[in-house]
The first five atom37 places (N, CA, C, CB, O) and aatype in JSON, in Angstrom:
{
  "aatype": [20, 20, 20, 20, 20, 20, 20, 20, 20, 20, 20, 20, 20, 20, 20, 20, 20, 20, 20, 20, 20, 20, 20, 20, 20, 20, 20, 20, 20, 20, 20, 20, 20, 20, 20, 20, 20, 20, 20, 20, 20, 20, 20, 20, 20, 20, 20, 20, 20, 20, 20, 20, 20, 20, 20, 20, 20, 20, 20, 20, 20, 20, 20, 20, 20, 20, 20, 20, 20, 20, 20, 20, 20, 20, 20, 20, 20, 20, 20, 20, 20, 20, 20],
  "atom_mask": [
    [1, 1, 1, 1, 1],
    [1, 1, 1, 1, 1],
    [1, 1, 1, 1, 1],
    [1, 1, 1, 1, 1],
    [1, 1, 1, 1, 1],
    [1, 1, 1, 1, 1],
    [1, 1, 1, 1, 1],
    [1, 1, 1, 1, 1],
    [1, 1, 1, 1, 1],
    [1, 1, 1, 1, 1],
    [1, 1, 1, 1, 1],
    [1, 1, 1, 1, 1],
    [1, 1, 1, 1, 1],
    [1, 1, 1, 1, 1],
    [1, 1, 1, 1, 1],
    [1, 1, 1, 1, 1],
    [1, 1, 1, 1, 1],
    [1, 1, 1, 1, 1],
    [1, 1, 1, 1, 1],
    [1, 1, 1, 1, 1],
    [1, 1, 1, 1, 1],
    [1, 1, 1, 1, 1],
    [1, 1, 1, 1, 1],
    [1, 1, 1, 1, 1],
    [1, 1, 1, 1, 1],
    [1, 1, 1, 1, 1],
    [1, 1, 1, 1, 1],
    [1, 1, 1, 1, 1],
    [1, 1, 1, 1, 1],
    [1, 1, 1, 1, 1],
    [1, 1, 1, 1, 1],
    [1, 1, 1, 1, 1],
    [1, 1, 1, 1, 1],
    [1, 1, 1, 1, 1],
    [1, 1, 1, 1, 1],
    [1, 1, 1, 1, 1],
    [1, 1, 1, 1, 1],
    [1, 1, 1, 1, 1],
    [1, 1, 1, 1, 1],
    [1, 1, 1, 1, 1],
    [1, 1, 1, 1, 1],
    [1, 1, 1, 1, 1],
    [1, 1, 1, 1, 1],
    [1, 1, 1, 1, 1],
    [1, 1, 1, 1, 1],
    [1, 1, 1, 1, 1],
    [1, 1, 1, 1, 1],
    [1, 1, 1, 1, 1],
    [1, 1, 1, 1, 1],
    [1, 1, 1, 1, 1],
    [1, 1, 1, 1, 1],
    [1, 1, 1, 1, 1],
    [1, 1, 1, 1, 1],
    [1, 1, 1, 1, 1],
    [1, 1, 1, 1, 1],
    [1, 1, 1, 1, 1],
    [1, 1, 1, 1, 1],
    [1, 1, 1, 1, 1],
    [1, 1, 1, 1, 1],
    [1, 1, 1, 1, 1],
    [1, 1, 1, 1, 1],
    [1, 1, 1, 1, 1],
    [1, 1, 1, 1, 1],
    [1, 1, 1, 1, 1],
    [1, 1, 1, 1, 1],
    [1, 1, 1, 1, 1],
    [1, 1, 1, 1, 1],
    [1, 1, 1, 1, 1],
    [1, 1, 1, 1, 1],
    [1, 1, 1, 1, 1],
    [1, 1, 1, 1, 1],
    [1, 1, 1, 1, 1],
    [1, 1, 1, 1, 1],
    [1, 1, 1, 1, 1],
    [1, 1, 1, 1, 1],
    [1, 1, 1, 1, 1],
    [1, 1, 1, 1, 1],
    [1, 1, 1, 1, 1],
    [1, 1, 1, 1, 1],
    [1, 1, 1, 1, 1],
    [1, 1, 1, 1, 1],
    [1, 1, 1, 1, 1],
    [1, 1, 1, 1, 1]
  ],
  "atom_positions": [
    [[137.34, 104.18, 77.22], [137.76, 103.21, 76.22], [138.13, 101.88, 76.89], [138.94, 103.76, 75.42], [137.69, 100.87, 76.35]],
    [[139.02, 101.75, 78.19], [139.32, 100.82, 78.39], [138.08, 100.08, 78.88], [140.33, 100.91, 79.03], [137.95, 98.89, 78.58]],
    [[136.83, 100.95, 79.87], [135.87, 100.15, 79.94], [135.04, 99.35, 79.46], [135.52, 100.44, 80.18], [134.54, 98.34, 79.95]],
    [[134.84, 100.09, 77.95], [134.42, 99.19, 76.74], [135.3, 98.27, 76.76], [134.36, 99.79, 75.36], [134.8, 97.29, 77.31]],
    [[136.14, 98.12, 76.5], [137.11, 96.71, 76.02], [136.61, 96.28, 77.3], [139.12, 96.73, 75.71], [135.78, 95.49, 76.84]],
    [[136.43, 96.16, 78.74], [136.52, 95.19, 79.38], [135.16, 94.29, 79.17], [136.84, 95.63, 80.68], [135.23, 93.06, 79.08]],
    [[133.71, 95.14, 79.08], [133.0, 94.8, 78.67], [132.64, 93.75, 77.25], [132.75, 95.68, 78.85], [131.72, 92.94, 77.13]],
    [[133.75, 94.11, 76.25], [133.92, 93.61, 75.02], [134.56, 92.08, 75.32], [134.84, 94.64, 74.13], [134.37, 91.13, 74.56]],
    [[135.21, 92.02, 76.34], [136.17, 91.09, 76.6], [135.31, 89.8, 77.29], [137.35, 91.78, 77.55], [135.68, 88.62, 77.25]],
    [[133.98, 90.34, 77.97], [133.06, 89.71, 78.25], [131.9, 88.76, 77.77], [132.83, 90.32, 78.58], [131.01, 88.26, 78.45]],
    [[132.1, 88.65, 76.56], [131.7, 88.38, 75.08], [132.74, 87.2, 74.42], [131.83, 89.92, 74.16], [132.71, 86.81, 73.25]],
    [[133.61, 86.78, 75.43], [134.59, 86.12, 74.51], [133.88, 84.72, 74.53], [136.29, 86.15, 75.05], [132.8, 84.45, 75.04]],
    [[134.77, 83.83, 73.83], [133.88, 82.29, 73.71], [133.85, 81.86, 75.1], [134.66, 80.91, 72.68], [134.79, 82.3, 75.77]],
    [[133.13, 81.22, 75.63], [133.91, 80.17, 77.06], [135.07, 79.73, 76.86], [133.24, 78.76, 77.47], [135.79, 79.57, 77.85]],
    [[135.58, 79.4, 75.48], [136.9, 78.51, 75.59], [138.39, 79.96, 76.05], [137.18, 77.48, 73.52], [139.57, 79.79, 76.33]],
    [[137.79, 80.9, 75.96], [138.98, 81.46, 76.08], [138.73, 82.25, 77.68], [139.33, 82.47, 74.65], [139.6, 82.99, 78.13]],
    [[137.57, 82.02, 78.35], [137.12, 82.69, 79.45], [138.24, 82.88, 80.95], [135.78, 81.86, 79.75], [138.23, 83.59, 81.95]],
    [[139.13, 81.77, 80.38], [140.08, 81.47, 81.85], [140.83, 83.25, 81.64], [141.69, 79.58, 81.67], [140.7, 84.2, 82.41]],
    [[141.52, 83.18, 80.49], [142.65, 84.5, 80.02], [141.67, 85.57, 80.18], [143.4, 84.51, 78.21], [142.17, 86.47, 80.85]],
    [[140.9, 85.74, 79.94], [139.83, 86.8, 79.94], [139.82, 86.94, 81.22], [138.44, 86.53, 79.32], [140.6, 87.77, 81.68]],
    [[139.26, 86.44, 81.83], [138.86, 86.45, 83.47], [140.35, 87.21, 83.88], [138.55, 84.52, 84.37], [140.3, 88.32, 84.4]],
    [[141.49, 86.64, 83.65], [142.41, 87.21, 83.99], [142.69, 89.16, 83.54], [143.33, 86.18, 83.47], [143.31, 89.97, 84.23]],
    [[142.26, 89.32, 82.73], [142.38, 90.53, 82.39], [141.72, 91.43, 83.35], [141.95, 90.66, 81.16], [142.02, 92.27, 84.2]],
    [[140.18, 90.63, 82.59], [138.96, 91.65, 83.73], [139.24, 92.01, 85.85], [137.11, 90.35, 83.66], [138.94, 93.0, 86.52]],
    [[139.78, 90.96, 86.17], [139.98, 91.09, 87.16], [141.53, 91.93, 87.13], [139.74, 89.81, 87.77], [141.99, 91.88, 88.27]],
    [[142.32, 92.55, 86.36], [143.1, 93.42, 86.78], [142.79, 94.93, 86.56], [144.19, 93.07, 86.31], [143.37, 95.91, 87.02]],
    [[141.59, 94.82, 85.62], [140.97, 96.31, 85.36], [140.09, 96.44, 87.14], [139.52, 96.32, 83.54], [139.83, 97.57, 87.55]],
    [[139.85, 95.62, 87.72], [138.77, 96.14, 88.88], [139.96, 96.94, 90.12], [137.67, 94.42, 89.73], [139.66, 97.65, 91.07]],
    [[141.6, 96.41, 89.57], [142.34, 97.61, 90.32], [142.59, 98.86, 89.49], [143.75, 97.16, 90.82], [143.07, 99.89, 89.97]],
    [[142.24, 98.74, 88.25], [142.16, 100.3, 87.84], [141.97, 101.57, 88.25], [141.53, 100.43, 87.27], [140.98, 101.78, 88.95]],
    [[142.9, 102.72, 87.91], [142.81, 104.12, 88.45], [141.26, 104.62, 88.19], [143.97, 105.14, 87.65], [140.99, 105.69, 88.72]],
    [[140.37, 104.06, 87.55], [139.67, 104.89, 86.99], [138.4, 104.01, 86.86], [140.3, 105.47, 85.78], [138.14, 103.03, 86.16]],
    [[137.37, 105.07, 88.23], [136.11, 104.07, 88.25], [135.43, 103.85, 87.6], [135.38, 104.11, 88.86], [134.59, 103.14, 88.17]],
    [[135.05, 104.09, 86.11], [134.23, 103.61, 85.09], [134.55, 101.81, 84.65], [134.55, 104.72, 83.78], [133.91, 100.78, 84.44]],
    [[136.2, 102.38, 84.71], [136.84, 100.69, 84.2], [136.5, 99.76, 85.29], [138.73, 100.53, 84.0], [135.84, 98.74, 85.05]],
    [[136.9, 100.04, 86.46], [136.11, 99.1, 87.68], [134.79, 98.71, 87.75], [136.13, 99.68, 88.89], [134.45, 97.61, 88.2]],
    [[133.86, 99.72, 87.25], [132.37, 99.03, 87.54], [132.26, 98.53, 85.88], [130.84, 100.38, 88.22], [131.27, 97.82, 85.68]],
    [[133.03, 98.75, 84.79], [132.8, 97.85, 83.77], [132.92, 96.61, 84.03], [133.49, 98.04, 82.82], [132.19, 95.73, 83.57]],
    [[134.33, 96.36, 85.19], [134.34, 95.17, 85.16], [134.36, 94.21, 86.16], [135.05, 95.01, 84.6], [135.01, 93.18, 86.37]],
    [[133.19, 94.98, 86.91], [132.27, 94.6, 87.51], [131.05, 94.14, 87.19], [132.17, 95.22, 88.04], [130.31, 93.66, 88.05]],
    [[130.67, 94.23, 85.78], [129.45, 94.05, 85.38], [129.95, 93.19, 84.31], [128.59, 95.29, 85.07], [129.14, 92.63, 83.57]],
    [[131.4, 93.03, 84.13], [131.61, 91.98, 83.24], [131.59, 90.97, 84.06], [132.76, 92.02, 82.43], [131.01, 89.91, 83.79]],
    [[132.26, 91.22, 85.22], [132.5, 89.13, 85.99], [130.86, 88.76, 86.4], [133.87, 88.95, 88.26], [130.62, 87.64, 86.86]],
    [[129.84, 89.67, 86.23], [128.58, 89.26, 86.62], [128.03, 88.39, 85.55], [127.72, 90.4, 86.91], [127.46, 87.3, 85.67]],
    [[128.32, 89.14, 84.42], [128.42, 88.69, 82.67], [128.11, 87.17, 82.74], [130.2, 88.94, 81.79], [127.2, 86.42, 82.44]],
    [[129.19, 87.12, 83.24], [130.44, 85.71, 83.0], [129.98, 84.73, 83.94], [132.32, 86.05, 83.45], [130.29, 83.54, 83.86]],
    [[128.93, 85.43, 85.2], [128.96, 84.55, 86.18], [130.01, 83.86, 86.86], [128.37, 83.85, 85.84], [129.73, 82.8, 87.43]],
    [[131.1, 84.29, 86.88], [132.72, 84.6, 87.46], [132.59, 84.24, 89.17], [133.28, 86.62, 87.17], [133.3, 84.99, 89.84]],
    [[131.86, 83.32, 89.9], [131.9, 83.18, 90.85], [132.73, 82.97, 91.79], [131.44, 82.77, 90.82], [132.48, 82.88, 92.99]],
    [[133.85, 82.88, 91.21], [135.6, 82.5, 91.51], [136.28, 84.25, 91.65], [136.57, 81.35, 89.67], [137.4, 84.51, 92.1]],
    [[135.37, 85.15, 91.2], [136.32, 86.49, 91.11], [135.79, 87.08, 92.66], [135.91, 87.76, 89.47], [136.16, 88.09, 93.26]],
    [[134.92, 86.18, 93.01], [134.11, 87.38, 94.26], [135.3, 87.48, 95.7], [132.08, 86.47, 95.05], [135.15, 88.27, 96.63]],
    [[136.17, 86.71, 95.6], [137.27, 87.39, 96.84], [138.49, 88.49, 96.29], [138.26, 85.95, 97.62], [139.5, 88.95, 96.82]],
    [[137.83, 88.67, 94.94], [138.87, 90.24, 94.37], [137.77, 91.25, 94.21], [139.86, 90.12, 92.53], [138.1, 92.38, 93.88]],
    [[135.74, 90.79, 94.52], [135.24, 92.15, 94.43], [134.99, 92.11, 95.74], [134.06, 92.55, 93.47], [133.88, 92.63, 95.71]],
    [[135.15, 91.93, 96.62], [134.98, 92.47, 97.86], [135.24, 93.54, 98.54], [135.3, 91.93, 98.39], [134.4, 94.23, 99.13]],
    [[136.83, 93.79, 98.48], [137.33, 95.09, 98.3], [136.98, 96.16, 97.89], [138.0, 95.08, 97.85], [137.44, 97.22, 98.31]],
    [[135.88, 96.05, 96.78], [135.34, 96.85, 96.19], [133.81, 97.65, 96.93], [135.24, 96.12, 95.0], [133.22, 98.62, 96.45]],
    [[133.41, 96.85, 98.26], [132.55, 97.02, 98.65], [132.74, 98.38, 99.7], [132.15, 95.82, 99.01], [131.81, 98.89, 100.31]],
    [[134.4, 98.91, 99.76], [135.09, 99.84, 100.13], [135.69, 100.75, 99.44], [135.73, 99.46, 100.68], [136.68, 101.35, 99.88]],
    [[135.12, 100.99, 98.15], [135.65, 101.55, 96.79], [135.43, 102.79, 97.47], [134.88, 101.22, 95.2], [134.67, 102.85, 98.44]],
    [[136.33, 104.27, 96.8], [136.01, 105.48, 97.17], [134.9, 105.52, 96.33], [137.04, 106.55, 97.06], [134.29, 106.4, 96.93]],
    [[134.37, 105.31, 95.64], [133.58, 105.9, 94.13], [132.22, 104.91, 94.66], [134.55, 105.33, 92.06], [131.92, 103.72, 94.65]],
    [[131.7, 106.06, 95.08], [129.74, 105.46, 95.38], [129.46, 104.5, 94.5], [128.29, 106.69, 95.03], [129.34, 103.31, 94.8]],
    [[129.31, 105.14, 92.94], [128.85, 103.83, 91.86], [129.9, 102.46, 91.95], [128.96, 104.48, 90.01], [129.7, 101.26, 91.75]],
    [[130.66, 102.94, 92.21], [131.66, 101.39, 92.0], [131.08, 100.53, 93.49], [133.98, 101.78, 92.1], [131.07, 99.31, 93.64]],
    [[130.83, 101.12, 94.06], [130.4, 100.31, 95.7], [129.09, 99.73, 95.29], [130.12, 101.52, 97.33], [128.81, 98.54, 95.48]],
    [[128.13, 100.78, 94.61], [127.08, 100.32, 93.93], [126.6, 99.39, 93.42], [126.97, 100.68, 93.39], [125.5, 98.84, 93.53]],
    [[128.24, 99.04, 92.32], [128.25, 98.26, 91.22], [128.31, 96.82, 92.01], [129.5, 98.63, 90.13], [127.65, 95.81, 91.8]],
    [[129.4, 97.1, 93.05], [130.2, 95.87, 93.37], [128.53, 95.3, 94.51], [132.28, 96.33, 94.39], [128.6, 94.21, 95.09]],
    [[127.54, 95.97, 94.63], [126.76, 95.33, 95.69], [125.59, 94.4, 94.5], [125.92, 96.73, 96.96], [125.06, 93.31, 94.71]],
    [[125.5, 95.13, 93.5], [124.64, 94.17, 92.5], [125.15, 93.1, 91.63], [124.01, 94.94, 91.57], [124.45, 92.43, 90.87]],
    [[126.77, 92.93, 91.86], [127.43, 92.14, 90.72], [127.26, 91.22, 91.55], [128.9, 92.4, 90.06], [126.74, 90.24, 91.03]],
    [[127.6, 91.04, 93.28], [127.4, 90.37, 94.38], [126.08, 89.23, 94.22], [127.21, 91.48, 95.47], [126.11, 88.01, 94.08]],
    [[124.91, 90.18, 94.29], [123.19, 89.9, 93.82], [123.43, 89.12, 93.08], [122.18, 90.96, 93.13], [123.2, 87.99, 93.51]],
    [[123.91, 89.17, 91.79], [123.95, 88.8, 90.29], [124.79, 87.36, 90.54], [124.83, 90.11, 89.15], [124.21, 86.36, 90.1]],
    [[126.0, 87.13, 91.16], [126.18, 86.2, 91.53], [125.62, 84.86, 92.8], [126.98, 86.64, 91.48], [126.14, 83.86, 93.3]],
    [[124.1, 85.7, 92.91], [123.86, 84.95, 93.77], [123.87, 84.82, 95.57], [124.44, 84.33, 93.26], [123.32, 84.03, 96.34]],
    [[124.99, 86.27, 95.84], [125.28, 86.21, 97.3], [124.18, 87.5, 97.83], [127.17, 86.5, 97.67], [123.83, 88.41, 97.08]],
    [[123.77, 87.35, 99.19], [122.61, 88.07, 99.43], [124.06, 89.41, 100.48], [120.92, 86.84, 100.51], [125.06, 88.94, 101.03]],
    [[123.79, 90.75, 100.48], [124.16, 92.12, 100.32], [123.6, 92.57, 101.13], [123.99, 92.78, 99.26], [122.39, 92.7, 100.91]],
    [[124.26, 93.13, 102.73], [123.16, 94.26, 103.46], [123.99, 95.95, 102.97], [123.13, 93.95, 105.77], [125.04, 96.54, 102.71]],
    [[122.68, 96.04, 103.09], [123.28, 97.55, 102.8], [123.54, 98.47, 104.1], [122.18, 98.42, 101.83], [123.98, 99.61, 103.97]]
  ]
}
């Protein structure tokens, strides 16, 4: 559930994108890796190029898909990823 909402939250107007951004980036410390790679695929959304020194960390996630996530949201923003 919460992953949907982060995703949902990704959808907001631009005018409200600053508060949003703020949210999404506290779900990527979430207990629970679904909500992390949601919103991971939300700051890609958003083109959030300002969030990429809070997904980095993520490139050390215990959770394979979330490491996954965090190497294509990377792509998606543009930065080139060795695997």
């Amino acid at each position: 559930m919460r992953g949907d909402a982060v995703i949902a939250l990704s959808f907001a107007p631009r005018q409200q994108h600053r508060e949003v951004r703020k949210i999404i980036l506290e779900r990527l410390k979430d207990s629970h890796p679904y909500v992390r790679e949601m919103a991971l695929i939300a700051i890609a959304r958003m083109k959030a190029k300002e969030a990429v020194p809070h997904i980095l960390p993520l490139l050390n996630d215990p959770d394979k898909e979330v490491r996954e996530t965090t190497k294509k949201t990377l792509q998606k923003l543009g930065y080139q990823v060795r695997e």
